[in-house]
C-alpha positions as CSV (number, residue, x, y, z in Angstrom):
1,X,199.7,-40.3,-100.9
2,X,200.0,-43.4,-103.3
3,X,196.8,-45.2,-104.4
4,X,195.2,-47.8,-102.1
5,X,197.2,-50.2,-103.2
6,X,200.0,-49.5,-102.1
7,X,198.8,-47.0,-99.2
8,X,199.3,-49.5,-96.0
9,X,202.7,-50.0,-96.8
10,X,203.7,-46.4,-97.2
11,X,201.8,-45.6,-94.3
12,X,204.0,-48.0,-92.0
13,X,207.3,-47.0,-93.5
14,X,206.4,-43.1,-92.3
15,X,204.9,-44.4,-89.2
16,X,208.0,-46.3,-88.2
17,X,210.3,-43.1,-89.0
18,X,212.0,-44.1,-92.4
19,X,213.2,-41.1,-94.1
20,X,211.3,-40.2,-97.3
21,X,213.8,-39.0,-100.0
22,X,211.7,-38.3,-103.3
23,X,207.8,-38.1,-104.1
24,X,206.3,-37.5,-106.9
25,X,205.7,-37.7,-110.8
26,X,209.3,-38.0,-111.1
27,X,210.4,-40.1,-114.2
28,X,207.5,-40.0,-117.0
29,X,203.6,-39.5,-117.6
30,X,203.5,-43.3,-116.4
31,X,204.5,-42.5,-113.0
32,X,201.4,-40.6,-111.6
33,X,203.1,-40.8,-107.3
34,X,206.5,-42.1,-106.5
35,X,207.8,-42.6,-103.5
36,X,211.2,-43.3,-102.2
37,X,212.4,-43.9,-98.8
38,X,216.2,-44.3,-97.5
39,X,215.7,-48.3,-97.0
40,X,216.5,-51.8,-98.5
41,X,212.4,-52.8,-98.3
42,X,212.3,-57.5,-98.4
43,X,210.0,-57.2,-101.8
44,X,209.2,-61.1,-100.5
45,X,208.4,-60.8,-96.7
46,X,206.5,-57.5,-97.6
47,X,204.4,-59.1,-100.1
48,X,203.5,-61.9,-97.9
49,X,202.6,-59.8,-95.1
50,X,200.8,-57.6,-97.1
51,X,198.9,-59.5,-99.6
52,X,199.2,-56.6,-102.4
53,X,196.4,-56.4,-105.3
54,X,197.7,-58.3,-108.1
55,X,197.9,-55.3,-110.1
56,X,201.1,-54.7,-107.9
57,X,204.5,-56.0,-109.0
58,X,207.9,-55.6,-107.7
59,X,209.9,-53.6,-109.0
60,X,213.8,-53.8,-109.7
61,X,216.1,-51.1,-111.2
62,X,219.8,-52.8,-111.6
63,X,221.4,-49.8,-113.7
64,X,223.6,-48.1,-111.7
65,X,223.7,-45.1,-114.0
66,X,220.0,-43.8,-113.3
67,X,219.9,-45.3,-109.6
68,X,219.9,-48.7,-107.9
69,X,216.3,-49.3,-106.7
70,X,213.8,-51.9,-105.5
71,X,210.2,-51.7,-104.6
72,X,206.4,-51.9,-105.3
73,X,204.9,-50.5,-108.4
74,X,200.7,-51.1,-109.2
75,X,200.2,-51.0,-112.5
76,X,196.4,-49.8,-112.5
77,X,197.2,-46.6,-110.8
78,X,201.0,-46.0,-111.6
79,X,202.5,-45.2,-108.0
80,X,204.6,-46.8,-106.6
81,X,206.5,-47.7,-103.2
82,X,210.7,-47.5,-103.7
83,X,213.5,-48.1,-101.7
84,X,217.6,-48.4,-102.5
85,X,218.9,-52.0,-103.3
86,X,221.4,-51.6,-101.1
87,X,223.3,-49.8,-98.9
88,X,220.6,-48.6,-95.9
89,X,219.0,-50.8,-93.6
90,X,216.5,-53.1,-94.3
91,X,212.8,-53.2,-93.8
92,X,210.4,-56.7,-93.5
């Protein structure tokens, strides 16, 4: 599980069924858990809803040769929330 920060979000996308495709330490030692799920998440309406810690940023990765992404890091604990920038559904 990802740190509190971030834990009420990744709690509702596995509640509501949204296929995890990756956890883990998965790129370097500044990623402690990762998490990715098969879904275009609305960084805005999600951080309005949630009110996130302001140790949590968005999080955008635009290069198409390591993998189009868009999500929630915190920056005190290193996890992170991550879903594709396009292409799947999207999730408010």
């Amino acid at each position: 599980m990802v740190c509190m920060h971030l834990a009420a979000l990744e709690a509702e996308l596995i509640a509501a069924g949204i296929p995890e495709t990756a956890r883990g330490a998965l790129w370097s030692k500044n990623c402690r858990e990762w998490v990715y799920f098969d879904v275009v998440l609305d960084l805005e309406a999600l951080t309005n809803r949630f009110g996130f810690d302001p140790c949590v940023n968005t999080h955008q990765n635009l290069d198409s040769r390591s993998g189009l992404e868009s999500g929630f890091v915190c920056t005190r604990c290193d996890d992170a929330v991550v879903g594709r920038l396009s292409g799947a559904p999207r999730y408010a």
